[in-house]
Chimera marker file (.cmm) of the C-alpha trace (Angstrom):
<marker_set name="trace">
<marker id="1" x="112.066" y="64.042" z="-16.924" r="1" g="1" b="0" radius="0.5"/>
<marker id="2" x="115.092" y="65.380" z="-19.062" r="1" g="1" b="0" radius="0.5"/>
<marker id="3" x="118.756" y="63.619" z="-19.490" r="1" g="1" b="0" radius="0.5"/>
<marker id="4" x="120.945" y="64.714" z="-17.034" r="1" g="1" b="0" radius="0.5"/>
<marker id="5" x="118.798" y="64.743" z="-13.984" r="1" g="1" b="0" radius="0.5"/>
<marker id="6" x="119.015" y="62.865" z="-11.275" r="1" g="1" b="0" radius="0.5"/>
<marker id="7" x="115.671" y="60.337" z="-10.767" r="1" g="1" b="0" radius="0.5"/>
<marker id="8" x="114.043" y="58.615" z="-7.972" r="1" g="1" b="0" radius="0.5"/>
<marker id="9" x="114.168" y="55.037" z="-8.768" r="1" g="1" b="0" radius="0.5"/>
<marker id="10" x="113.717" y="52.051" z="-6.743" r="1" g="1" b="0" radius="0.5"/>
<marker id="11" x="113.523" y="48.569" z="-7.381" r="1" g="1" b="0" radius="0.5"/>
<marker id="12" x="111.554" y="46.226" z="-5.426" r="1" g="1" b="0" radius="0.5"/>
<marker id="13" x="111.512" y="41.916" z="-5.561" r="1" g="1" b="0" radius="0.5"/>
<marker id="14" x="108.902" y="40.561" z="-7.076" r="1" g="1" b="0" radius="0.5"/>
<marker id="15" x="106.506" y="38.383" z="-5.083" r="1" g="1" b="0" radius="0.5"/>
<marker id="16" x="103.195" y="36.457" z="-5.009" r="1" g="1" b="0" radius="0.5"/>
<marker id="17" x="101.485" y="39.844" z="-3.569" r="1" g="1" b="0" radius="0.5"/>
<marker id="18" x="103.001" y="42.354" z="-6.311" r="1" g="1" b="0" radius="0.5"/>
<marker id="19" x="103.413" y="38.982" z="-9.604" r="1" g="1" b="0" radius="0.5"/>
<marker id="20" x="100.007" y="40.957" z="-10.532" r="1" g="1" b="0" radius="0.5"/>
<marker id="21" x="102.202" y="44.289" z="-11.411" r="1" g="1" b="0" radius="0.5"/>
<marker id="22" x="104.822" y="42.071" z="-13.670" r="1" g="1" b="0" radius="0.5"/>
<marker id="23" x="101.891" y="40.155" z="-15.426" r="1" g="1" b="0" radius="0.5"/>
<marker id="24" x="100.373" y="44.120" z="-16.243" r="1" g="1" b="0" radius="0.5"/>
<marker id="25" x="103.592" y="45.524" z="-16.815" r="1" g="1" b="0" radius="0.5"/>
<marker id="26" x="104.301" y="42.488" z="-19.561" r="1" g="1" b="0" radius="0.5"/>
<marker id="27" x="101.462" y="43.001" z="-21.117" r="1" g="1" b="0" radius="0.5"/>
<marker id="28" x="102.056" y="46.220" z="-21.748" r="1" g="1" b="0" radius="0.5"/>
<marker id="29" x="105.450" y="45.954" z="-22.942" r="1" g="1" b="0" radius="0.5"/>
<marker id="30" x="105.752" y="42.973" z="-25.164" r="1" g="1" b="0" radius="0.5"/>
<marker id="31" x="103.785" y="41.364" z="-27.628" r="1" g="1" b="0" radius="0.5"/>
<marker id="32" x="103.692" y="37.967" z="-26.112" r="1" g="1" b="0" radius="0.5"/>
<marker id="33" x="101.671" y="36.479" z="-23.813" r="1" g="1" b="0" radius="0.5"/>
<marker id="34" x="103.550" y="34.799" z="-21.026" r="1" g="1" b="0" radius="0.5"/>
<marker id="35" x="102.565" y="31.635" z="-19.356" r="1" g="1" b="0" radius="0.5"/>
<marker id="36" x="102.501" y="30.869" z="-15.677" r="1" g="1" b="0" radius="0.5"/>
<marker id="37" x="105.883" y="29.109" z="-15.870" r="1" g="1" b="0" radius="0.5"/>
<marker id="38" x="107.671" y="32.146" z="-16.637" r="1" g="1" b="0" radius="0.5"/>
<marker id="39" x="106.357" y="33.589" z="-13.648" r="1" g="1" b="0" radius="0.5"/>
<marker id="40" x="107.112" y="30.981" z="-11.482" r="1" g="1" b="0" radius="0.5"/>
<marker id="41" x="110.973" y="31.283" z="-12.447" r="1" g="1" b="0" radius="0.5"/>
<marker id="42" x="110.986" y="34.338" z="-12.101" r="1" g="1" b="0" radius="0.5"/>
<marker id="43" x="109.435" y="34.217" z="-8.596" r="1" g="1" b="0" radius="0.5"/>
<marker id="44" x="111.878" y="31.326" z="-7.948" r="1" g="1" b="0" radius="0.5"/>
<marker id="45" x="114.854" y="33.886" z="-9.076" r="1" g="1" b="0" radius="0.5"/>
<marker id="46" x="114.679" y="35.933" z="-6.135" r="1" g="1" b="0" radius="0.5"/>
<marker id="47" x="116.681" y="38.516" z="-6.160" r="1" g="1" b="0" radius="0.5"/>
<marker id="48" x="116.844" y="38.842" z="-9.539" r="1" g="1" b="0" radius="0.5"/>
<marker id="49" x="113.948" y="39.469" z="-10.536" r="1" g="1" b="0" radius="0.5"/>
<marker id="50" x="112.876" y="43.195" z="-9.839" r="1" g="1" b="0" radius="0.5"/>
<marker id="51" x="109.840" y="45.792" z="-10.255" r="1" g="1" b="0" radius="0.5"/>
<marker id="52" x="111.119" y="49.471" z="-10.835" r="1" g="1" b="0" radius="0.5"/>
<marker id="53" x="109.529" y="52.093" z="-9.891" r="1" g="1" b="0" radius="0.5"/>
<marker id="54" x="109.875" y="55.905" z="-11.104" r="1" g="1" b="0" radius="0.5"/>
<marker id="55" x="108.280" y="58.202" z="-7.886" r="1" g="1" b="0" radius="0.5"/>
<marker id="56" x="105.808" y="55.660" z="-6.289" r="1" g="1" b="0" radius="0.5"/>
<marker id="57" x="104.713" y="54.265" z="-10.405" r="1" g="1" b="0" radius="0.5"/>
<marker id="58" x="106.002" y="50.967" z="-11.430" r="1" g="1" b="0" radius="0.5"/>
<marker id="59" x="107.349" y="51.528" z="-14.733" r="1" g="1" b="0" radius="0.5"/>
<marker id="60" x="109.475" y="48.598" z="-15.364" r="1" g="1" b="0" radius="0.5"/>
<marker id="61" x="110.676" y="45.270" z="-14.595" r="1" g="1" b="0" radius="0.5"/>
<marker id="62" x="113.526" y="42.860" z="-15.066" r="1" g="1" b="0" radius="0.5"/>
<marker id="63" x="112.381" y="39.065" z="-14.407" r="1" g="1" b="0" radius="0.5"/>
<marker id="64" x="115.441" y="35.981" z="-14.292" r="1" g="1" b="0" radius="0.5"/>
<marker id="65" x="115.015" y="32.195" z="-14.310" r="1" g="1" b="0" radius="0.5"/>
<marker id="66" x="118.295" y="30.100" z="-12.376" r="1" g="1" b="0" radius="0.5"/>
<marker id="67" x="119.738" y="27.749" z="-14.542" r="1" g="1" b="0" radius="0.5"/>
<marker id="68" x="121.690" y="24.952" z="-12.160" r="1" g="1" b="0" radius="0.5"/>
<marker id="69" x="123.697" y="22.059" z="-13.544" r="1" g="1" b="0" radius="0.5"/>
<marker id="70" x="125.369" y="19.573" z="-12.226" r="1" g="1" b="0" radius="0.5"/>
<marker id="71" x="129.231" y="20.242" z="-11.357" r="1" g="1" b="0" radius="0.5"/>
<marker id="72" x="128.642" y="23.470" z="-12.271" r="1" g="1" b="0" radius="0.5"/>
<marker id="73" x="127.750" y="27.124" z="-10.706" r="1" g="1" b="0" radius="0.5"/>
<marker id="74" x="124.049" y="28.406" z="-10.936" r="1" g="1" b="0" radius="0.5"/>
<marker id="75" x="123.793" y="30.317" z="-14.378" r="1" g="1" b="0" radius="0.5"/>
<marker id="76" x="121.130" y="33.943" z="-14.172" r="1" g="1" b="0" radius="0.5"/>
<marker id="77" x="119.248" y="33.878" z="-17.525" r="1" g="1" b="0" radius="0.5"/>
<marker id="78" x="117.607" y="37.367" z="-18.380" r="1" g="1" b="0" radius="0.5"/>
<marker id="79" x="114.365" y="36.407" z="-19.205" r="1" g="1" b="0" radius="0.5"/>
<marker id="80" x="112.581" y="40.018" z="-20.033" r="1" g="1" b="0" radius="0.5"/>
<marker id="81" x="113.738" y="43.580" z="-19.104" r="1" g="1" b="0" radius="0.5"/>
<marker id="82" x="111.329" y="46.373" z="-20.182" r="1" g="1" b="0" radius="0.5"/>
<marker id="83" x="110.637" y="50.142" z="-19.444" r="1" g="1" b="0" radius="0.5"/>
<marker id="84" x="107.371" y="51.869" z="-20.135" r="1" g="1" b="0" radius="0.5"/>
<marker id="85" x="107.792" y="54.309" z="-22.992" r="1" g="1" b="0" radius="0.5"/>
<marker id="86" x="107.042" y="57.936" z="-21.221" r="1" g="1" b="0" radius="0.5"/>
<marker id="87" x="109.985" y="56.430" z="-18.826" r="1" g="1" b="0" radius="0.5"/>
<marker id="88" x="112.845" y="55.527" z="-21.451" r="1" g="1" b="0" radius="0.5"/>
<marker id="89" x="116.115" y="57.092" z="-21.341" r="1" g="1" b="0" radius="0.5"/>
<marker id="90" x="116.088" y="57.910" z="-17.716" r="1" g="1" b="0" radius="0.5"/>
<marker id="91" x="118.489" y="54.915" z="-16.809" r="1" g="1" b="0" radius="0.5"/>
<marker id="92" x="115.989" y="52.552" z="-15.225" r="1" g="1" b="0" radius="0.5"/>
<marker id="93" x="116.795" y="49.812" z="-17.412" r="1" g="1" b="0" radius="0.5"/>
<marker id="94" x="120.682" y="50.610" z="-16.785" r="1" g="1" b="0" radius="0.5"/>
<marker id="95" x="119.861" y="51.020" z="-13.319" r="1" g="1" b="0" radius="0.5"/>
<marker id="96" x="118.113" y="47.488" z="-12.562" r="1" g="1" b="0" radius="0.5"/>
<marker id="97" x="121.041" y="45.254" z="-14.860" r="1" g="1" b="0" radius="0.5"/>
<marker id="98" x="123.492" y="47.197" z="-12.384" r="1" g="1" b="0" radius="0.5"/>
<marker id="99" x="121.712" y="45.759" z="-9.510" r="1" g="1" b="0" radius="0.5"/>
<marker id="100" x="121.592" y="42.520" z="-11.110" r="1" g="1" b="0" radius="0.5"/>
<marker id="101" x="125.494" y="42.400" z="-11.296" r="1" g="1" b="0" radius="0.5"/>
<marker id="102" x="125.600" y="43.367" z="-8.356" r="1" g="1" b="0" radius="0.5"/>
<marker id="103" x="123.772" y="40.221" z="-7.042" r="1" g="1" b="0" radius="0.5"/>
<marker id="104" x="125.408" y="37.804" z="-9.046" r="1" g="1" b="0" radius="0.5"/>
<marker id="105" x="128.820" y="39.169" z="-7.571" r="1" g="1" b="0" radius="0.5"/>
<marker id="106" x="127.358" y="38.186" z="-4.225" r="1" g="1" b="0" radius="0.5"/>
<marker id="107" x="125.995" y="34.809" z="-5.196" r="1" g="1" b="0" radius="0.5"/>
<marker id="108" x="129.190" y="33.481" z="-6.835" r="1" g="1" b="0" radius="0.5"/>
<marker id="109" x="126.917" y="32.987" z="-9.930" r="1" g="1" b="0" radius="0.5"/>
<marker id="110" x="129.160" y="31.611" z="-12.695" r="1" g="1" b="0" radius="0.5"/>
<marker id="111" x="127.227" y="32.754" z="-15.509" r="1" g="1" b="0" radius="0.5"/>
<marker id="112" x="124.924" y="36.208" z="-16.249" r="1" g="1" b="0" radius="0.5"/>
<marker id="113" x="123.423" y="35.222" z="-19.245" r="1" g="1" b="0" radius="0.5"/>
<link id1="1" id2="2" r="1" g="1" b="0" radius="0.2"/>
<link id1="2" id2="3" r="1" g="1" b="0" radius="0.2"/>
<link id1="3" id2="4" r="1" g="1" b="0" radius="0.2"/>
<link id1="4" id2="5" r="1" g="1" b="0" radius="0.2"/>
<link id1="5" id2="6" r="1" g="1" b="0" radius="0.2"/>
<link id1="6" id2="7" r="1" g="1" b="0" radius="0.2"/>
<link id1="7" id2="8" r="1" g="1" b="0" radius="0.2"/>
<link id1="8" id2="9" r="1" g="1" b="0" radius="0.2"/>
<link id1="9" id2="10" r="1" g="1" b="0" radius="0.2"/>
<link id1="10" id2="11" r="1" g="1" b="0" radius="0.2"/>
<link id1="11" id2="12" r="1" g="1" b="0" radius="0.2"/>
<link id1="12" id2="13" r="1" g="1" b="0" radius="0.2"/>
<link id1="13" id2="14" r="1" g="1" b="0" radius="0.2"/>
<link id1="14" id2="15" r="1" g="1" b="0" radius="0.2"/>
<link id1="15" id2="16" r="1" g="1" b="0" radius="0.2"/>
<link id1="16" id2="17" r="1" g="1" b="0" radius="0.2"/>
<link id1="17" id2="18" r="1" g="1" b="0" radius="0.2"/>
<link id1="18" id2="19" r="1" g="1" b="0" radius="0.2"/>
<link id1="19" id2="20" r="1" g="1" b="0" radius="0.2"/>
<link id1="20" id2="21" r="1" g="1" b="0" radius="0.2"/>
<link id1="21" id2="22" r="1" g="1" b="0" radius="0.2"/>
<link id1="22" id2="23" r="1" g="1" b="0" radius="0.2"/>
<link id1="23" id2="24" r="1" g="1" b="0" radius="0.2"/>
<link id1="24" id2="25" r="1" g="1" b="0" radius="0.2"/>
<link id1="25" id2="26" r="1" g="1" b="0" radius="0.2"/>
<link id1="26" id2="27" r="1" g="1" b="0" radius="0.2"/>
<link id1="27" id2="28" r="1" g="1" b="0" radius="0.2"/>
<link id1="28" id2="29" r="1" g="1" b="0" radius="0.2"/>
<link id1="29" id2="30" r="1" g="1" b="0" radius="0.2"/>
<link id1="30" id2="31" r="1" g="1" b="0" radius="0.2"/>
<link id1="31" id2="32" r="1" g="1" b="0" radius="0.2"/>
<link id1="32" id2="33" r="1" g="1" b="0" radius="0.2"/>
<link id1="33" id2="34" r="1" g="1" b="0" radius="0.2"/>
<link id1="34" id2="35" r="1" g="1" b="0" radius="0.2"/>
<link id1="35" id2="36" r="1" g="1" b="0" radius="0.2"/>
<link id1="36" id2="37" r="1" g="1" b="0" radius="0.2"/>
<link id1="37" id2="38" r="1" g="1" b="0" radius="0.2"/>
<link id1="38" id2="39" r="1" g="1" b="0" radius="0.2"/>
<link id1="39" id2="40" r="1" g="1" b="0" radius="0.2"/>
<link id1="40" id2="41" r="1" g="1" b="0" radius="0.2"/>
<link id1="41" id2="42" r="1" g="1" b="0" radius="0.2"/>
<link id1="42" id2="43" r="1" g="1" b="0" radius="0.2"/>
<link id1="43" id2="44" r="1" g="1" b="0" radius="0.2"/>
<link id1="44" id2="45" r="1" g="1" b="0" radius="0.2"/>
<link id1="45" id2="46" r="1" g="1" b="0" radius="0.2"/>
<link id1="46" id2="47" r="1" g="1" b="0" radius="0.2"/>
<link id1="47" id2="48" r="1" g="1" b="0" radius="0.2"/>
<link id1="48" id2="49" r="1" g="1" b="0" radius="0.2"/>
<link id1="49" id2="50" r="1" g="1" b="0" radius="0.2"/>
<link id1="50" id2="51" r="1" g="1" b="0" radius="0.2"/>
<link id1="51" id2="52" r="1" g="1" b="0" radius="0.2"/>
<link id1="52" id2="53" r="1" g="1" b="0" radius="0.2"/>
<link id1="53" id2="54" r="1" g="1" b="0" radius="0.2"/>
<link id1="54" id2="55" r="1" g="1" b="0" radius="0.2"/>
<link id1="55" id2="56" r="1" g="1" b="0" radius="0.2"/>
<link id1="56" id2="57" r="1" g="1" b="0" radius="0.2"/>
<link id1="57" id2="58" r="1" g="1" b="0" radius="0.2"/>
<link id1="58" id2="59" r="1" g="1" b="0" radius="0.2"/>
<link id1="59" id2="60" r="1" g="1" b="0" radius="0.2"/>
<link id1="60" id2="61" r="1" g="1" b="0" radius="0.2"/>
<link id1="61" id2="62" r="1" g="1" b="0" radius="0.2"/>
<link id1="62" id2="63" r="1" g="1" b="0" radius="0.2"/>
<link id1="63" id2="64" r="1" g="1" b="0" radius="0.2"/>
<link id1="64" id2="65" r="1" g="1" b="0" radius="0.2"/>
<link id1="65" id2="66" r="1" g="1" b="0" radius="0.2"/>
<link id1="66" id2="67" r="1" g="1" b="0" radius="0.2"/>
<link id1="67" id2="68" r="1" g="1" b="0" radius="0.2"/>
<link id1="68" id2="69" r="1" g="1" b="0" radius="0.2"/>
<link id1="69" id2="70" r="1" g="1" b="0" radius="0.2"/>
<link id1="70" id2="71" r="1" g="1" b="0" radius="0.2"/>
<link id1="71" id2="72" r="1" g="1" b="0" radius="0.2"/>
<link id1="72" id2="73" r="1" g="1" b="0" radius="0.2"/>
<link id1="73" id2="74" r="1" g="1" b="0" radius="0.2"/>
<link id1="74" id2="75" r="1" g="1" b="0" radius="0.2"/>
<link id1="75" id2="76" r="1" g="1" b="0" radius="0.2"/>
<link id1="76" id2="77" r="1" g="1" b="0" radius="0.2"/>
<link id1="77" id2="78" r="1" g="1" b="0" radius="0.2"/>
<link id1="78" id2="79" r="1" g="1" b="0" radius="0.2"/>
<link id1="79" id2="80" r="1" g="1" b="0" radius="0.2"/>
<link id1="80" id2="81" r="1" g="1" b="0" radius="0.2"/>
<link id1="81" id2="82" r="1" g="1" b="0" radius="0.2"/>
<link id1="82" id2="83" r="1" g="1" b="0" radius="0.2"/>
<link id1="83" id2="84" r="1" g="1" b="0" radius="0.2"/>
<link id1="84" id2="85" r="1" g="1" b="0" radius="0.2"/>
<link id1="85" id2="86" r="1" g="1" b="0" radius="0.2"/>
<link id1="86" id2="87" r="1" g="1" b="0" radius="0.2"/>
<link id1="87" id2="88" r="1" g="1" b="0" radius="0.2"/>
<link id1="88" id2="89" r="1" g="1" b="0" radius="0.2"/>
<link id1="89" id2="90" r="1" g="1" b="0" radius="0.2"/>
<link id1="90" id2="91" r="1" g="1" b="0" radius="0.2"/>
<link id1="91" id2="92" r="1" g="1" b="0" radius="0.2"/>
<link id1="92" id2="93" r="1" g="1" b="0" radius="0.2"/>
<link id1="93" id2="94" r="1" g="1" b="0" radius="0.2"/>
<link id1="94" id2="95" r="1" g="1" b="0" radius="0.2"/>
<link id1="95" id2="96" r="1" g="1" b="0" radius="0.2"/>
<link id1="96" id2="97" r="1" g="1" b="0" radius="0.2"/>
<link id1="97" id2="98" r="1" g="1" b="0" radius="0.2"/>
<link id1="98" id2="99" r="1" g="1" b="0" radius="0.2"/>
<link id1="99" id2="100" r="1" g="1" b="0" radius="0.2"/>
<link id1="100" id2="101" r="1" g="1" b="0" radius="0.2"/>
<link id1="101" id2="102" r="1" g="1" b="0" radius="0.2"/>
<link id1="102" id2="103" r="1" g="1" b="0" radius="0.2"/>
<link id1="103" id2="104" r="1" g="1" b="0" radius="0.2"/>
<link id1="104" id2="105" r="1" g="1" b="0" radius="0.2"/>
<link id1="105" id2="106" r="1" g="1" b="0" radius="0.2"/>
<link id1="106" id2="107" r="1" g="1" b="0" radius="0.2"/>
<link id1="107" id2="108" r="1" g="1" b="0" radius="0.2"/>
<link id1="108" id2="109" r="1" g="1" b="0" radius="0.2"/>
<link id1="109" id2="110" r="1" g="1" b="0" radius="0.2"/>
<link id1="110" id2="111" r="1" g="1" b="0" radius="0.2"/>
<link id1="111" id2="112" r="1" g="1" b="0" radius="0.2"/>
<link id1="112" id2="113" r="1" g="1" b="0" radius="0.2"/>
</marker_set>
């Protein structure tokens, strides 16, 4: 794991089977304790809302909550982004917010807050 290297990461959506893995991976990363309405926006964010995973180990997460208002387009709120320490600096955390652009692009979303 140097700088430099290319890395095998991949990002998977977060759902009822794998919310267990966000809850762990929260826990580990921030000093808060989140409650369940957190996880149901981000669950309700679909597509933005992402597990990352370093060779087959989840290692970090981005979670989004929609913000819609009337008259105007849905707004993405980033919520929590995190990487596990031994996993910093490899450009997982650069690597999921480009994904996330990417899927605001292709919602129309008016806002990426």
């Amino acid at each position: 794991m140097g700088a430099g290297r290319e890395v095998a990461i991949s990002l998977d959506g977060v759902r009822d089977k794998n919310v267990m893995q966000l809850k762990k991976l929260n826990t580990a990363l921030f000093p808060v304790r989140y409650n369940d309405k957190y996880y149901a926006d981000a669950l309700a964010s679909g597509e933005f809302t992402k597990l990352a995973y370093y060779i087959d180990t989840c290692v970090g997460s981005i979670a989004c909550r929609l913000q819609k208002k009337e008259g105007v387009a849905i707004r993405v709120c980033i919520m929590t982004l995190g990487v596990l320490a031994p996993y910093r600096g490899l450009g997982i955390a650069k690597h999921t917010g480009n994904l996330l652009a990417c899927s605001d692009k292709q919602r129309r979303c008016h806002q990426l807050l």
